[in-house]
N, C-alpha and C positions, 0 to 999 in steps of 0.2 A: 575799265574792263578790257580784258587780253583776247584777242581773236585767237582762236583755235588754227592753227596753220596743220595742214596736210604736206607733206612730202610726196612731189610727186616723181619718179621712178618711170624710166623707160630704159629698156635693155638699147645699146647703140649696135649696129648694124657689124660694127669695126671699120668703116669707113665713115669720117664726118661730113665727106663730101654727099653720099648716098641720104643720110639723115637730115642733111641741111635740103635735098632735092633738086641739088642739081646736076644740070646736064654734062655727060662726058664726067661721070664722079671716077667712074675707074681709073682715069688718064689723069686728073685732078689729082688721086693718093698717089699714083705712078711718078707723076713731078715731084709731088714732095716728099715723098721718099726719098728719090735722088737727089734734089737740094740739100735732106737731111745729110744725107753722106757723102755732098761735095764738103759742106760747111762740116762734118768730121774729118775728112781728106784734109782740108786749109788747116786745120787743127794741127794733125797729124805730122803735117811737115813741118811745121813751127813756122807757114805764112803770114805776112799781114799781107791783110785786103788790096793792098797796093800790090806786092807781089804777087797774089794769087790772080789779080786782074791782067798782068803782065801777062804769066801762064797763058791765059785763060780767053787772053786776045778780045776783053774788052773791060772798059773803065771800071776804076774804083765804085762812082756809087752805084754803074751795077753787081756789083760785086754784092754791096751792103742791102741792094734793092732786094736780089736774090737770095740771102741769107736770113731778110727779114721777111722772107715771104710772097714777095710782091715779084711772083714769076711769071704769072699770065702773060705777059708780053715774047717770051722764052719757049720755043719749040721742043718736043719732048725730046728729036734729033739736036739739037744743038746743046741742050741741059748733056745728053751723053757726051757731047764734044767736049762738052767742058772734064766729065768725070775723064775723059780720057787724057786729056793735054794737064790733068791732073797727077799722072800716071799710074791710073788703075785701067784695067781692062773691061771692057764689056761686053757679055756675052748675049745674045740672043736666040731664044728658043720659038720654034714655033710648033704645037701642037694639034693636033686630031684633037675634037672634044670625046668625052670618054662614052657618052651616050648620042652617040650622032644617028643611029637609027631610029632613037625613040621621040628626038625633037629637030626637026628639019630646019625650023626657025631662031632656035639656039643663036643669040648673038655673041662672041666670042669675049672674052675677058683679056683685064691686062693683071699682070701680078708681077711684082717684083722681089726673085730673089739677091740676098748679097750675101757672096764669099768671106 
């Protein structure tokens, strides 16, 4: 006799860091995002991980650590050090929140856009 399975359904947040509950989840999508588009930059120029490590002023397996994911060790400032010694530009925006009268407490976001 077959168990009746249910699907179960939850709409995701768009951040998996947010939905897994952890802390610093903005700064979490923020990194991997920009991993996402170093490892398309490495792509792009026709690098291997050795040479991009060259670039990038540090070893091969962090090259492959970073690629695979395993960035926690990696500052959000030096992840851009790297998109830059990549040679792409980065730009930095700082904004006023758009409702800063009505929420005093408002803690500020990170959002990454790319050119």
């Amino acid at each position: 006799m077959r168990k009746a399975t249910r699907a179960v359904t939850r709409r995701g947040s768009g951040n998996i860091f947010v939905d897994l509950g952890l802390a610093n989840a903005d700064e979490h999508m923020l990194k991997a995002r920009i991993v996402m588009f170093i490892g398309q930059r490495i792509e792009q120029l026709g690098l291997t991980q050795q040479a991009a490590a060259k670039r990038m002023g540090v070893s091969q397996p962090d090259v492959s650590d970073i690629l695979r994911g395993r960035f926690e060790g990696f500052s959000l400032e030096r992840l851009l050090g790297f998109v830059r010694a990549l040679g792409s530009d980065v730009e930095i925006r700082l904004k006023q929140p758009a409702n800063e009268g009505t929420n005093k407490k408002h803690e500020g976001r990170m959002s990454l856009m790319m050119a």
